[in-house]
C-alpha positions as CSV (number, residue, x, y, z in Angstrom):
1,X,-103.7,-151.3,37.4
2,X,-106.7,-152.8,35.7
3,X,-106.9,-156.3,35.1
4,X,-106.4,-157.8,31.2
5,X,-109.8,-158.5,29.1
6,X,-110.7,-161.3,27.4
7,X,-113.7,-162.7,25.1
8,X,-115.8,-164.7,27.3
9,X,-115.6,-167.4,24.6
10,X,-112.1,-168.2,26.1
11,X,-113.4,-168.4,29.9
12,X,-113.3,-171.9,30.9
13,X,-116.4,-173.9,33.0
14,X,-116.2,-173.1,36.6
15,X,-114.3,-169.1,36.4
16,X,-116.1,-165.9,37.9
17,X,-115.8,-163.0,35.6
18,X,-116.9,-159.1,35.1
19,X,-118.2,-157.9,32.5
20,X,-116.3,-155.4,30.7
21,X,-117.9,-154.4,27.5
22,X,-119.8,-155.7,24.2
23,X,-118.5,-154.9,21.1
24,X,-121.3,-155.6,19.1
25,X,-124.2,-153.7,17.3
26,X,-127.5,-151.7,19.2
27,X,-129.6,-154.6,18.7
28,X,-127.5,-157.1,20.8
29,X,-126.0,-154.8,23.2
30,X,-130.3,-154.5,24.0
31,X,-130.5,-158.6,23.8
32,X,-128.0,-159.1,26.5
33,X,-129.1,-156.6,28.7
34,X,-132.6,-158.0,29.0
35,X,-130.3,-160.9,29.5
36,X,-128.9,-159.0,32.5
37,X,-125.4,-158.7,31.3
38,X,-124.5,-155.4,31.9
39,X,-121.2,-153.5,32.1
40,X,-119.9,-154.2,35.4
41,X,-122.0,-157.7,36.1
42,X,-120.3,-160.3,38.0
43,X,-121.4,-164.1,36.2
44,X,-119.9,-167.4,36.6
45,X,-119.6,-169.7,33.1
46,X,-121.3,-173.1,34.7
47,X,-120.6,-174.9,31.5
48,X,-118.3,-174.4,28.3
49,X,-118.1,-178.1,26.4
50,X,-117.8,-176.7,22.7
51,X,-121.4,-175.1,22.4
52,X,-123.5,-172.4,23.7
53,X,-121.7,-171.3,26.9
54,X,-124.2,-171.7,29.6
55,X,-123.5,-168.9,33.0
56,X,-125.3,-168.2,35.8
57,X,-126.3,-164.4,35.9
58,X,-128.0,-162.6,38.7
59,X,-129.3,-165.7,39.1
60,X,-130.7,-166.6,36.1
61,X,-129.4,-169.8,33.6
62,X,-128.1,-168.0,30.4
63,X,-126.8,-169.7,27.0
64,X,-124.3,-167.8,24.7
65,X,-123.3,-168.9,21.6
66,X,-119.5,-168.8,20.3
67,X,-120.0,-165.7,18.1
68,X,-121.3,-163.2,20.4
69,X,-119.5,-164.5,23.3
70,X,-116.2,-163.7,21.3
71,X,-117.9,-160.3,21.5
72,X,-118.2,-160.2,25.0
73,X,-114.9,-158.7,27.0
74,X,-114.9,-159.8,30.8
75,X,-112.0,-159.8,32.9
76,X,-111.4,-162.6,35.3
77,X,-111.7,-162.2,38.7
């Protein structure tokens, strides 16, 4: 049994997640993977205090915004 998605903009500071899918357009499904989130990419959300999301991914420092990170299904592992 598969675990329950969420939109990253509900992972709190400090969680590991997965990424699941992006339900956005061509365009930002292309941003984020030059951002490398990928389908199947395990990140951790270093800080969520009401802004841009910032997560550590393969080792890089990433900011999200709200809106697209609403987009963003991950599952919490």
């Amino acid at each position: 049994m598969g675990r329950e998605t969420i939109p990253l903009s509900l992972v709190s500071a400090g969680e590991q997640v997965r990424l699941v899918r992006v339900r956005a357009g061509k365009w930002m499904v292309n941003r984020l993977t030059t951002m490398g989130l990928t389908p199947g990419v395990e990140f951790t959300v270093l800080q969520d205090c009401g802004g841009p999301k910032m997560l550590s991914v393969r080792g890089s420092k990433v900011a999200i915004g709200h809106g697209i990170a609403h987009r963003i299904l991950v599952e919490v592992i």
